[in-house]
C-alpha positions in Angstrom: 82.6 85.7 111.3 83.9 82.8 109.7 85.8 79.5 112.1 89.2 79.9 110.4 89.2 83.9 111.2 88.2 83.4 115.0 90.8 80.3 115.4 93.9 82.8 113.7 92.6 85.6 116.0 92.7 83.5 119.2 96.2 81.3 117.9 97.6 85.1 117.3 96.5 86.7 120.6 97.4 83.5 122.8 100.7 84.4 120.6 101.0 88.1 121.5 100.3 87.2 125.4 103.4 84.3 125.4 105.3 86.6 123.9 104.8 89.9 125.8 104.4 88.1 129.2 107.0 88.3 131.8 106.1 85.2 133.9 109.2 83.5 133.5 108.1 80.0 132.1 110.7 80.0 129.0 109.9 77.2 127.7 106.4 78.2 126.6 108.1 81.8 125.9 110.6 80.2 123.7 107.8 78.4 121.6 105.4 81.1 121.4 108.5 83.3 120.3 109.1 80.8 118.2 105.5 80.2 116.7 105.6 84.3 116.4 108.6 84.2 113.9 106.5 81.9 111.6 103.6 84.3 111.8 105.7 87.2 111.0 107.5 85.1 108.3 104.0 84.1 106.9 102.5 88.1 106.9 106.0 89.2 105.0 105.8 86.3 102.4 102.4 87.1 101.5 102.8 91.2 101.1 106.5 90.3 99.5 104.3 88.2 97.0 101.8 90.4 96.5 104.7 92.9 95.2 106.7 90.1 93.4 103.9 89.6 91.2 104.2 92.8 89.4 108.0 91.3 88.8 106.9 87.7 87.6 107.7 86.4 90.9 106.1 84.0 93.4 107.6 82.4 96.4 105.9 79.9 98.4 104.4 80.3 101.4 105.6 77.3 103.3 106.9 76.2 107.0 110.5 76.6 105.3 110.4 79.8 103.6 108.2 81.2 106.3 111.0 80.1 109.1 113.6 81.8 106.8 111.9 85.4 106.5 110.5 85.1 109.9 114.0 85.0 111.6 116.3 87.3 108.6 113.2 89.1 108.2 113.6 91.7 105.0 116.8 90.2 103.8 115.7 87.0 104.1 112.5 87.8 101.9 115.2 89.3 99.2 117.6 86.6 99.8 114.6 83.9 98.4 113.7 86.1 95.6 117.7 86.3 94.5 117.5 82.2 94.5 114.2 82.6 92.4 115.9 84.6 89.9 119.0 82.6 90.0 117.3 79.5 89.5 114.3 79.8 87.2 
């Protein structure tokens, strides 16, 4: 098993056990939460690209556009392909 799999494994499980912990230490909750969105942002941007291809399209996977689909989630993912359209 390759280093960069076992890091994203143990960065996504310390990730899952911030998030689904009930110990009460919010600040470490809010940033793992917050860490989680990116993740989530990240996974979508990368199947939404895998799609948009078919279409011509390709979005960036970046700290930006993986912060805007992490938190709007779908409509944020369609939002940055109407921008990509309008634009280019």
């Amino acid at each position: 098993m390759s280093m960069e799999l076992m890091i994203f494994g143990f960065i996504l499980f310390v990730l899952l056990a911030v998030s689904l912990s009930n110990a009460g230490f919010k600040p470490l909750r809010l940033i793992g939460n917050l860490a989680l969105q990116f993740v989530i942002g990240a996974i979508l941007l990368y199947f939404g690209n895998f799609f948009a291809e078919m279409a011509g399209i390709s979005l960036p996977i970046n700290p930006v556009t993986a912060g805007i689909v992490g938190f709007l989630r779908i409509p944020g993912l369609l939002a940055l392909v109407g921008i990509k359209l309008f634009m280019f």
